[in-house]
BADO-533363 format. One record per residue: residue in three letters; x negated, z negated, y negated of N, C-alpha, C in turn. Coordinates in steps of 0.2 Angstrom, whole numbers, plus 2048, in hexadecimal, padded with zeros to 3 digits. Atoms other than C-alpha are relative to their C-alpha. Example, Ala and Ser with C-alpha at 12.3 -4.5 7.8 and 13.67 -1.06 7.14 Angstrom:
BEGIN
ala7FC8008067C27D98167FC8007FA;ser8048018067BC7DC8058047FD7FB;
This chain:
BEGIN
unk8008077FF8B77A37D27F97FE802;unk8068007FC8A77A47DD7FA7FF7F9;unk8057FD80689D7AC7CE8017FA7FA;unk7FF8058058A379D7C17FE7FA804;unk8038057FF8A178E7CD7F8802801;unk8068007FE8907957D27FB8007F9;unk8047FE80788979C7BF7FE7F87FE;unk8038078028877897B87FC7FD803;unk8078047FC87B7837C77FA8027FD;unk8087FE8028707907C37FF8037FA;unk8037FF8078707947B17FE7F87FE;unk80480680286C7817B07F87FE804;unk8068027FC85F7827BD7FC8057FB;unk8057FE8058587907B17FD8007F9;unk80080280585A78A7A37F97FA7FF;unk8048057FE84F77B7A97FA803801;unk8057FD7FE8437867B07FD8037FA;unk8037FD80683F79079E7FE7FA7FC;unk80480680483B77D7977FC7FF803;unk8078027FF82B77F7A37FC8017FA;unk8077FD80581C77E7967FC804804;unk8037FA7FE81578A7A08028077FD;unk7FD7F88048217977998007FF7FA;unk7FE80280681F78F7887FD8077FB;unk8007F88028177A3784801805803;unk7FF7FA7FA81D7AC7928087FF802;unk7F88007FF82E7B0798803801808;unk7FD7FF7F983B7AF7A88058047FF;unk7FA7FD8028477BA7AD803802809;unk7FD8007F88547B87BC8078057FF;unk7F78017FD8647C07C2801801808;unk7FB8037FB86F7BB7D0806806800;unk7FA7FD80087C7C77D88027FD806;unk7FC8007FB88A7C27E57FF805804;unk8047FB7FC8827CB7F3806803805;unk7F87FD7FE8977CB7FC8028047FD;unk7FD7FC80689B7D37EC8008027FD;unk8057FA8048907DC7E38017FC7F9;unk7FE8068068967CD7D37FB7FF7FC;unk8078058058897C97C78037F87FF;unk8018077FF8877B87CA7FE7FB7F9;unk80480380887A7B37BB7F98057FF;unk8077F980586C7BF7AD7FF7FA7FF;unk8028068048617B37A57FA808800;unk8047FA8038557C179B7FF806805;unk8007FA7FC85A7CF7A87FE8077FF;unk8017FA8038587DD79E7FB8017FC;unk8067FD8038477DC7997FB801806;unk8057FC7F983A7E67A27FA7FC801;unk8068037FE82D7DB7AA7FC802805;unk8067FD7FC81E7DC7B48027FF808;unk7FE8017F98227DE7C77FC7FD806;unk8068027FA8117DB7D0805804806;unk8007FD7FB8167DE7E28087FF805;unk7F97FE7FE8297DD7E1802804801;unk7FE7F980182A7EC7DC801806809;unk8027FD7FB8267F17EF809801802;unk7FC7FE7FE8387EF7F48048047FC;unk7FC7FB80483F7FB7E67FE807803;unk8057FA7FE8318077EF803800808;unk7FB8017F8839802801807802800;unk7F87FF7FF84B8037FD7FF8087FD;unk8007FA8008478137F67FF806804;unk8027FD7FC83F81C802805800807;unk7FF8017FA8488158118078047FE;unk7F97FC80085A81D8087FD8057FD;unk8007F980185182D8037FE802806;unk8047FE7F98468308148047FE805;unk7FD8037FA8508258207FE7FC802;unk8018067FB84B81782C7FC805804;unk8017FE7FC8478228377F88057FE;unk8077F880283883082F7FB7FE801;unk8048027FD82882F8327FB8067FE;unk8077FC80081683882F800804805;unk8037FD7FA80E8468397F88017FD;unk8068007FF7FB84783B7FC808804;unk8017FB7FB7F68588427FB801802;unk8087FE7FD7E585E84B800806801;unk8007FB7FE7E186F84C7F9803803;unk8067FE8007D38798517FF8097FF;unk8007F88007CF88D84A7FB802803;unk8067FB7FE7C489984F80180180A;unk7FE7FD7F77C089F8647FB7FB800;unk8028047FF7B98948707FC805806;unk8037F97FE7AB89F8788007FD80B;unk8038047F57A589C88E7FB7FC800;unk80680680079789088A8057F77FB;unk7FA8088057A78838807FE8017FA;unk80380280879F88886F8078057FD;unk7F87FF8057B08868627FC8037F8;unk8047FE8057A98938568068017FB;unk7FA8008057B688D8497FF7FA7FF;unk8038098017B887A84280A7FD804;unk7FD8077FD7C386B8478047FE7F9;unk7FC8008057D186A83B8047F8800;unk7FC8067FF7D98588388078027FA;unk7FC8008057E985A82D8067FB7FD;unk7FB8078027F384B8238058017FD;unk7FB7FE80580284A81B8037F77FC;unk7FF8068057FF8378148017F9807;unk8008077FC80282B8247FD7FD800;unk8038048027FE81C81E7FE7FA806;unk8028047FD7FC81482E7FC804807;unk8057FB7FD7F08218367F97FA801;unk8048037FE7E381783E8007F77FF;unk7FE8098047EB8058397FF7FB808;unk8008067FA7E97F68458077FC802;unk7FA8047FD7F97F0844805802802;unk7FA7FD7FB8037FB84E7FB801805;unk8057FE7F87FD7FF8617FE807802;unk8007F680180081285E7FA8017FB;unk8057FC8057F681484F7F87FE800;unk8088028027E680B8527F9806802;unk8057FC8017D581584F7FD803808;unk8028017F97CF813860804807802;unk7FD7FD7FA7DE81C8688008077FE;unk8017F98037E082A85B7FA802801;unk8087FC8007CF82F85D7FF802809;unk8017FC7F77D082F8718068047FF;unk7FC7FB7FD7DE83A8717FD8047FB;unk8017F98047D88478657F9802803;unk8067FC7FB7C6847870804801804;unk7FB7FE7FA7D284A87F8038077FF;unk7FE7F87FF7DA8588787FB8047FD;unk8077FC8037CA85F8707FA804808;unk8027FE7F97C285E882805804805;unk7FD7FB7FE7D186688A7FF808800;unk8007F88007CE8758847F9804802;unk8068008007BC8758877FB8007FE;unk8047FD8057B48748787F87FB804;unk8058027FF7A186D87B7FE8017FA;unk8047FF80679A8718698068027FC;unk7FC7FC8057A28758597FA8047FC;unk8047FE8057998828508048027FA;unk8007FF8087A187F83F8017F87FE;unk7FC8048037AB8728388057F8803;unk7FC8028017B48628378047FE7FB;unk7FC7FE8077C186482B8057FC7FE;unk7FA8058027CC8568248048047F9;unk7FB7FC8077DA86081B8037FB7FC;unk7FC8048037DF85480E8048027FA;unk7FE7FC8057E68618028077FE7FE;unk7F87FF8057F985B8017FE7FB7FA;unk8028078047F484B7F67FA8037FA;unk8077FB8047E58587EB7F87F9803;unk8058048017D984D7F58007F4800;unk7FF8078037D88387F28007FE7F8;unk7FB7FF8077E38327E67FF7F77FE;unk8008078037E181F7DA8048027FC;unk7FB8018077F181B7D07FA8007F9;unk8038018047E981D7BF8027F97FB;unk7FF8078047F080D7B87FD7FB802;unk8008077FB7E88027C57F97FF7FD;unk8088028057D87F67BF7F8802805;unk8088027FC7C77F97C47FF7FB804;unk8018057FC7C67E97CB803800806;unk7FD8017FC7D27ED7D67FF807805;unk7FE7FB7FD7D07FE7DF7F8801803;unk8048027FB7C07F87E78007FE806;unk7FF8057FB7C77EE7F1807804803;unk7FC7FD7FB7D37F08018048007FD;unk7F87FF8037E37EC7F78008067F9;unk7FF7FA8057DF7FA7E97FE806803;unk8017FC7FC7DA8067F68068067FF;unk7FD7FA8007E18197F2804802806;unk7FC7FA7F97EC8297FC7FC8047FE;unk8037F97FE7E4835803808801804;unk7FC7FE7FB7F084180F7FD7FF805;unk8028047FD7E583A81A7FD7FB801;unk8038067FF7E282981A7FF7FE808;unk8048027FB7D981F8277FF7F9800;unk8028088007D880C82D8027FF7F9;unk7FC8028067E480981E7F88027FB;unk8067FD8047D38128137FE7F97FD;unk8048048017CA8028157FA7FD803;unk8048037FA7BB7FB81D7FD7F87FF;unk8008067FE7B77EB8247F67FC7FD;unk8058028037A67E381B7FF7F7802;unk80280880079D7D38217F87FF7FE;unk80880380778E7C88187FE7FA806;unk8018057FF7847BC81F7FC7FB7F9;unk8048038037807AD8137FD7FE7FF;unk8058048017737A280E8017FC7FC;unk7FF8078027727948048018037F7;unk7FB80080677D7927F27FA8057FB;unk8067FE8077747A07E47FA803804;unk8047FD7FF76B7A87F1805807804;unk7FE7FD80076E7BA7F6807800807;unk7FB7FF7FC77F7C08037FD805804;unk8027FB7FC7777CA810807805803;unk7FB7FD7FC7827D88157FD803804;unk8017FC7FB7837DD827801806802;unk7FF7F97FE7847ED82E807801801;unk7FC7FB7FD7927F782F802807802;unk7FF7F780179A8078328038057FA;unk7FF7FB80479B8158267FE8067FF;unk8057F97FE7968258217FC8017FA;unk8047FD8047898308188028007F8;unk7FB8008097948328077FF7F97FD;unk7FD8068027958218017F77FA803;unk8058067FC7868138028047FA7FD;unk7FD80680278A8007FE7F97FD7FB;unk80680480477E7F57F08037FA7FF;unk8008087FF7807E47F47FF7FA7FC;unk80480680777E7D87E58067F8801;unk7FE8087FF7887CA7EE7FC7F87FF;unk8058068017827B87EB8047FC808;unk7FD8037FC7877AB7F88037F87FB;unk7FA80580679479D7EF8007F9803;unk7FE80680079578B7F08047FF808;unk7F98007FC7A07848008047FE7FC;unk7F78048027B07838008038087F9;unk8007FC8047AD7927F1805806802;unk7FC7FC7FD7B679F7FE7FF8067FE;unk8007F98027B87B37F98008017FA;unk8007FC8067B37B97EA7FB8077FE;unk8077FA8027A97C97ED8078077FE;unk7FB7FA8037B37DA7E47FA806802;unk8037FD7FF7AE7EA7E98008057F9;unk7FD7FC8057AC7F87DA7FF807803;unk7FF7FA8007AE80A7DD8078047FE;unk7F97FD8007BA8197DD800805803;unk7FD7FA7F87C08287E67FA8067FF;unk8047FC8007B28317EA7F87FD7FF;unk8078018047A38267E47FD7FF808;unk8078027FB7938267EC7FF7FA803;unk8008087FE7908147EB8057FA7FD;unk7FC8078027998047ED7FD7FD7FF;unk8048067FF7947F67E58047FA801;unk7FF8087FE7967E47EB7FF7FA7FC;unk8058078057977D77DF8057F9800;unk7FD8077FE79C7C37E07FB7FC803;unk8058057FC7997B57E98057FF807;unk7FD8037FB79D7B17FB7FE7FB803;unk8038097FD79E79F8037FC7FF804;unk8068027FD78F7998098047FC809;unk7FA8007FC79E792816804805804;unk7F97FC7FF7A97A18197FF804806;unk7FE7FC7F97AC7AB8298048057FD;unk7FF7FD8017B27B98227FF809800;unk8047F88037B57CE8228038017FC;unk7FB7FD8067B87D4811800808802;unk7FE7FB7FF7C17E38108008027FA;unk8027FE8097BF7F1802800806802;unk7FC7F97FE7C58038017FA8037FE;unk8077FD8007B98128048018067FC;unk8007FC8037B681F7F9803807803;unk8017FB7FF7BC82D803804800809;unk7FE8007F77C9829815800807803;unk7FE7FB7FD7CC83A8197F9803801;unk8077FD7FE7B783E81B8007FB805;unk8008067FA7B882C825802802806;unk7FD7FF7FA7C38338307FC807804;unk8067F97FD7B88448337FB7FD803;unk8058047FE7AA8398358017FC806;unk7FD8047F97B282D843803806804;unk7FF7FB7FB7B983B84C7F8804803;unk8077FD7FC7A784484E7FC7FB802;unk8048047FC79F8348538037FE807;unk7FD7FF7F97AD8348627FE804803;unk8017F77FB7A98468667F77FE801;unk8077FE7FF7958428657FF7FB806;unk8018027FC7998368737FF804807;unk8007FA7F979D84487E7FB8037FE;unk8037FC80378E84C8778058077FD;unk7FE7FA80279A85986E7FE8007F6;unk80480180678E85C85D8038047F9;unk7FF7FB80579586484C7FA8027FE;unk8057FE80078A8718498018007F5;unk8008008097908748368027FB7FB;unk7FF80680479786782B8077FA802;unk7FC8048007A285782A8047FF7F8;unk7FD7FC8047AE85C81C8067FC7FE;unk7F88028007BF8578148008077F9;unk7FE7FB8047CA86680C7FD8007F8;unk8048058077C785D7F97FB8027FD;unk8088008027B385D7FA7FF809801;unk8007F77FF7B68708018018047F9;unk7FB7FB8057C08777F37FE7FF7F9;unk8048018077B586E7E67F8804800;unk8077FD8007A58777EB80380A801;unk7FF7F97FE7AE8877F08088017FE;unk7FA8018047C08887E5805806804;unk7FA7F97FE7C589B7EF8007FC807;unk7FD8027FC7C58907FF8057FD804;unk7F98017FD7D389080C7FE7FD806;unk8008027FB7D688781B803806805;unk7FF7F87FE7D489582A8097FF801;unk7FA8007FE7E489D82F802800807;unk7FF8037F97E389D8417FF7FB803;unk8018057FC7E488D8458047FF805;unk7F87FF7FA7EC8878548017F7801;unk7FB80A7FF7F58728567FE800808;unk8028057FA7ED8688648037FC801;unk7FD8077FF7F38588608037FE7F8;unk7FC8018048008518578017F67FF;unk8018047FF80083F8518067FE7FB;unk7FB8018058108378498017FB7FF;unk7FF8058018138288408047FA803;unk7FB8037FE81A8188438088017FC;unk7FA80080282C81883C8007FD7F8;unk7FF8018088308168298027F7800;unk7FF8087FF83880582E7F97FB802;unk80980480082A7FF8357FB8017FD;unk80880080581D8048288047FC7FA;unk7FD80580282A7FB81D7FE7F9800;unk8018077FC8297ED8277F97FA7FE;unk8068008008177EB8267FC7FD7F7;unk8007FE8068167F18138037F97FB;unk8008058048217E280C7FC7F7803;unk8008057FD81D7D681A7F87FE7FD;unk8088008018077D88157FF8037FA;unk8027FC80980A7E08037FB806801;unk8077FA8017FF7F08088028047FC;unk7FF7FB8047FF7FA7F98008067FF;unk7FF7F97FD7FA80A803805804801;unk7F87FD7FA80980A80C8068027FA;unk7FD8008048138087FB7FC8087FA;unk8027FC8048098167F2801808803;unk7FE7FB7FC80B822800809801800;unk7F780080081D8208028018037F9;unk7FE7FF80581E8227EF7FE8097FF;unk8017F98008168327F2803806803;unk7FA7FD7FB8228387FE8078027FC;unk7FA8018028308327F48008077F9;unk8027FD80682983D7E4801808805;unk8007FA7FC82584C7EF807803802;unk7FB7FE7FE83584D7F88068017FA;unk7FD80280583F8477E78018087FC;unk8027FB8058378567DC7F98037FF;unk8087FD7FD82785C7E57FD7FE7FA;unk80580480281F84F7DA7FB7FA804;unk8048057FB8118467E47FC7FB7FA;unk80780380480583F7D48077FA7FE;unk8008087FE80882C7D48067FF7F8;unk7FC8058048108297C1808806800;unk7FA7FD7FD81D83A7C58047FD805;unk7FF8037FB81F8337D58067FC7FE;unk7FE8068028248217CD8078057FE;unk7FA7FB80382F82B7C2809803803;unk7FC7FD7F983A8327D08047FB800;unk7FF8057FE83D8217D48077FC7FB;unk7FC80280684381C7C58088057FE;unk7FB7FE80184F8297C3806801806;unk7FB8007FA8568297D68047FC7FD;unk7FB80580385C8177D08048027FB;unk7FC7FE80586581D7C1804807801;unk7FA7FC7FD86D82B7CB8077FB804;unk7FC8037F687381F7DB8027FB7FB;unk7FC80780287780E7CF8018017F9;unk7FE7FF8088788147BC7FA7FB7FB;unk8068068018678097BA7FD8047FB;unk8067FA8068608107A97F97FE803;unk8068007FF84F8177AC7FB7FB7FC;unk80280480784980C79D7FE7F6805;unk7FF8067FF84C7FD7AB7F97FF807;unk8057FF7FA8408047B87FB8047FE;unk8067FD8048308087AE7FA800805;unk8078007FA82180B7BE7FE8057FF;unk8077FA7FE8128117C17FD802806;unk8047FD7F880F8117D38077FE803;unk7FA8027FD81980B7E17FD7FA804;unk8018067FD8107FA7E58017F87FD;unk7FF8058068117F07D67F87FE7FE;unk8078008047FD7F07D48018007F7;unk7FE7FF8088007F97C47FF7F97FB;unk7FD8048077FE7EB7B68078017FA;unk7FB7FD8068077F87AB809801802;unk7FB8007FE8197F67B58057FB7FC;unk7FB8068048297EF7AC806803803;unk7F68007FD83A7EE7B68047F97FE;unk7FC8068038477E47B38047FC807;unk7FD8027F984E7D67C1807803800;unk7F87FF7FF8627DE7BD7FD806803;unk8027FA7FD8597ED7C5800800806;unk8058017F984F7E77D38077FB802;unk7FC8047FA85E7DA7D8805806800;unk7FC7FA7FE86B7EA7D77FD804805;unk8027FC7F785F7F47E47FE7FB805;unk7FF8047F885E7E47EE8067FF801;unk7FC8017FF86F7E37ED805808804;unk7FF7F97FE8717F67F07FF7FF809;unk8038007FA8677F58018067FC807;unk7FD8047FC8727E8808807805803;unk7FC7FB7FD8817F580B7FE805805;unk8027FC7FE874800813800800809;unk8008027F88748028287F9800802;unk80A8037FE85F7FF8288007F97FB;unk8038078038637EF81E7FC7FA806;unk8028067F98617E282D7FA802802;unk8057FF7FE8517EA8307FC7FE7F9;unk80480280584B7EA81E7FF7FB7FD;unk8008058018517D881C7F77FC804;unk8058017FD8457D58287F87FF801;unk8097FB8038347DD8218007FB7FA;unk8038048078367D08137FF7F6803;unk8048097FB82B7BF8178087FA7FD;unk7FE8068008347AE8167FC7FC7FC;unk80480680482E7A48088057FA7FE;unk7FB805802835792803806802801;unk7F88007FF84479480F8028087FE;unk7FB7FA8038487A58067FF807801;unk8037F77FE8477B980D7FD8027F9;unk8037FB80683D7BF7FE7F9802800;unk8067FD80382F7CA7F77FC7FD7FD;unk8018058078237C17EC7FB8047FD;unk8057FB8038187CA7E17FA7FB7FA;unk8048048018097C37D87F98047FB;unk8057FA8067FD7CD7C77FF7FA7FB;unk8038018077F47C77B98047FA7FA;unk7FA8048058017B87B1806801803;unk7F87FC7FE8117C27BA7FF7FC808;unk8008007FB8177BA7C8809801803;unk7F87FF7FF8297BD7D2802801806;unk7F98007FA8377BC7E0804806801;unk7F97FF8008427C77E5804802808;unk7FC8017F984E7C57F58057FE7FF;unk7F980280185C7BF7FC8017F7803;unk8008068018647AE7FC8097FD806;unk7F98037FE8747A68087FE7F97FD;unk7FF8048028787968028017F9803;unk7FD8027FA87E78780A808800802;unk7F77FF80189078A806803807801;unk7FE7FA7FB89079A80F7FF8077FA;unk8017FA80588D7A67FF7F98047FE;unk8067FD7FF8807B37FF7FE8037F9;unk8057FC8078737BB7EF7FF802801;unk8067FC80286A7C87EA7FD7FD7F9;unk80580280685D7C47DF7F88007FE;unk8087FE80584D7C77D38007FA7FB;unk8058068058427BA7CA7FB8027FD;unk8047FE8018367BF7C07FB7FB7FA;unk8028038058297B67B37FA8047FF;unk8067FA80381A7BC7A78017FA7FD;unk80580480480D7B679E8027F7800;unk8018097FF80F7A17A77F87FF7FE;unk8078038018027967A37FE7FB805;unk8018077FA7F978A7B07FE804804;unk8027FC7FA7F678E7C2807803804;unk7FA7FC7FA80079A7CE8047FB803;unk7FC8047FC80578C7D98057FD7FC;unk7FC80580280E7827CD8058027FB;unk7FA7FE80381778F7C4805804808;unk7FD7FF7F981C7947D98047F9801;unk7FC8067FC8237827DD8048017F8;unk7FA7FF80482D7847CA804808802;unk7FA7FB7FD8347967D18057FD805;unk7FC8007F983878F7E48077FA7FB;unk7FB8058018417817DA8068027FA;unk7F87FC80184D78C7D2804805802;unk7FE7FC7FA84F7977DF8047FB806;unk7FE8067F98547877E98087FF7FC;unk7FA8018028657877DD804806803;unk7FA7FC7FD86B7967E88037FD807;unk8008037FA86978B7F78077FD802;
C-alpha cells in the first residue's frame, strides 16, 4: 500500500523533470527503494548504465567497509639495516615501508599530520644513536609496483590535487600546496617559493585573470615527470594556494624525512631513493634482509578515512581503498582489476549483474564509468542493515535537507542518499543524469526539486 500511494508522487515528479529541455538530448534515471522494506518503490531508466562521477565513492565505501570492517586500518613501517658503529655511523640505510595509507601525512587528523610523523621517526632514529647514515634512504614503495594513475583518467586531471595517484607510500594526500603572487590582468602570475625536491622543477606560464575571474590555473604532469607545468589564469583578486599532485610522494617523503634528520645535523652520506627508481636502474635489487622495525605508524580507522573520503570527495582515499579491496579480493592491486572485484563482490552479495556496475577506479573520476542507480540504490540499501551504518550515514554531506553523495563530470551529474519523509517513511535512493544542457546549477535546483517528492 505504501509502495502504490507513494509511486505516483514520484513518477509524476519525474516524469516532470524529463520535460526539462535541458535533457531534450540527454537522459534521467532514478530509483527509489523502501528503505523499512527493501520495496522498490519507483525505476524510471534504472537499468541503464550511466556515468557516476563521484557517487560512485559510496559503492567504493560500502564495499570496503563490509569486506575490511569499520575497524581496519594501515601500517607504515620504519626500519633501519646494517650496524651502527662507536662514532653513531648507520653503515646501512633508513628504510621507510608503505602499504597504501592514504592518510599518511594528511592534515586532517591530529595523529597523521606531517610534523608529528617525522618527530617521531627522528626520535626513534636518534634513540638508537645513529649520528650519520652512511648509505641510504629508502622509501620502499614496492607493494603498489611504484606510483600508480588510473589509466582512464584525463590529462587535465591528474595534475591536479584531485587526480593525484597511489603510491604504497603516499604523503600529505601526494599533493603540494603552490602560491602566486599577481599583477595586473595579462600580465605574468609570479610563483612563490615553495617546498620540493630535486626530481621534479615547476615552469610557470600562469597569467594573472580579471577580478572576480578566481581559479583557473591546471597543473600538467605524470607519475614520474620531471617538470610541472603551470598553466591558466589566476585572479588578479585571489588569495589563494593551489593544490596539485607531485610526481612522485614516496621520494617526497624520503626527502622530508632527511631535512628533519639534517636538522640534528644527521647527513645521508649516499642517496635519497624510493624502491621503484632502485629496481628501474638495477632490476636484481632487493631490499636488505636484515632489517630491524623502529617505528610503527598506523592509520586512522577505515571509518574515519570513510568519513573524510565521501564528506571532501578525495579520490586518494577512494583509489587506495579500491586497491585494498582488489588485493585482498584476488591479489589484484592494478586499478581496472581492482574495479572489477568490485563489481563481482556485488553480484555475489545482491545478484547485481556485473553488466550493472561497469568501473574503472574506485572515485568516479574515470569518465569512462557506467552503473546503474537500481545498483547503487540496492548497495545503499544494502548498507542500511549493516552495524557501521550510523556511522556511514554520517560521512555523507547534507545537501538540500537530504543525506546524500553528490557527484559531478563532464555533462553527468548525481544524488545518491537517503530520504525520511514527513509522513515517517524512509528511502534509498540514486539520481542520476547525462549529457544536460545549460548550467550545473540549474540542472541541480531541477534534481533537489524532485528529490523534494520524497520529502
Amino acid at each position: 500500500m505504501f509502495a502504490q500511494n507513494s509511486k505516483p508522487k514520484i513518477q509524476a515528479a519525474f516524469q516532470q523533470f524529463l520535460k526539462n529541455p535541458a535533457l531534450a538530448n540527454g537522459l534521467g534515471s532514478l530509483t527509489v527503494i523502501n528503505a523499512k522494506t527493501g520495496e522498490l518503490v519507483f525505476e524510471g531508466n534504472n537499468k541503464v548504465g550511466m556515468p557516476t562521477a563521484s557517487t560512485l565513492k559510496v559503492i567504493t565505501s560500502i564495499t570496503a567497509l563490509d569486506l575490511l570492517g569499520p575497524d581496519f586500518s594501515f601500517a607504515t613501517k620504519l626500519y633501519v639495516s646494517g650496524d651502527i658503529d662507536s662514532l653513531g655511523t648507520l653503515n646501512g640505510d633508513i628504510i621507510i615501508e608503505g602499504t597504501g595509507d592514504p592518510t599518511l601525512g594528511s592534515d586532517r587528523y591530529p595523529q597523521t599530520k606531517p610534523e608529528l610523523i617525522l618527530a617521531k621517526w627522528k626520535e626513534a632514529i636518534l634513540s638508537l644513536g645513529i649520528k650519520q647514515i652512511a648509505g641510504s634512504i629508502i622509501a620502499n614503495d614496492q607493494l603498489y609496483k611504484g606510483y600508480d594513475v588510473p589509466g582512464t583518467w584525463m590529462w587535465t586531471d591528474i595534475g591536479n590535487y584531485y587526480g593525484a595517484g597511489v603510491s604504497a607510500l603516499n604523503w600529505k594526500e601526494n599533493k603540494l600546496g603552490i602560491k602566486f603572487n599577481p599583477g595586473k590582468p595579462g600580465q605574468d602570475a609570479r610563483l612563490l617559493d615553495q617546498a620540493s625536491n630535486p626530481s621534479y622543477r615547476l615552469i610557470n606560464e600562469v597569467k594573472t585573470g580579471s577580478v572576480g575571474s578566481g581559479d583557473n590555473v591546471y597543473a600538467y604532469s605524470a607519475p614520474y615527470s620531471e617538470v610541472v607545468y603551470l598553466r591558466g589564469t589566476y585572479g588578479s583578486d585571489l588569495k589563494k594556494t593551489i593544490e596539485i599532485s607531485v610526481p612522485d610522494p614516496a621520494l617526497d617523503l624520503a626527502y622530508d624525512l632527511s631535512r628533519v634528520l639534517e636538522q640534528d645535523s644527521i647527513l645521508v652520506l649516499d642517496t635519497i631513493i624510493t624502491y621503484q627508481r632502485l629496481i628501474n636502474s638495477n632490476p636484481q635489487y632487493q631490499i636488505p634482509g636484515n632489517k630491524k622495525l623502529i617505528h610503527t605508524v598506523q592509520s586512522p580507522k577505515l571509518m574515519e578515512i570513510v568519513h573524510w573520503f565521501n564528506q571532501k570527495s578525495i579520490n586518494l582515499y577512494g583509489e587506495t581503498m579500491l586497491k585494498v579491496i582488489g588485493g585482498i579480493s584476488a591479489n589484484k592491486t592494478n586499478t581496472a582489476e581492482a574495479a572489477s572485484m568490485v563489481s563481482k563482490y556485488w553480484q555475489t552479495k545482491l545478484k547485481i549483474p556485473t553488466s550493472e556496475i561497469n568501473t574503472y577506479d574506485g572515485s568516479g573520476l574515470s569518465p569512462q564509468n557506467r552503473v546503474t542507480t537500481n545498483a547503487i540504490a540496492q548497495i545503499m540499501q544494502y548498507a542500511k542493515g549493516r552495524n557501521w551504518y550510523a556511522n556511514f550515514l554520517k560521512s555523507l554531506p547534507t545537501i538540500n535537507g537530504t543525506s546524500m553523495k553528490s557527484g559531478t563530470i563532464g555533462g553527468a551529474l548525481g544524488y545518491t542518499g537517503y530520504q525520511k519523509s514527513a509522513d515517517g517513511q524512509e528511502y534509498s535512493f540514486s539520481l542520476l543524469v547525462n549529457n544536460y544542457q545549460g548550467s550545473s546549477t540549474a540542472m541541480r535546483q531541477a534534481m533537489f526539486k524532485l528529490l523534494d517528492a520524497l520529502k
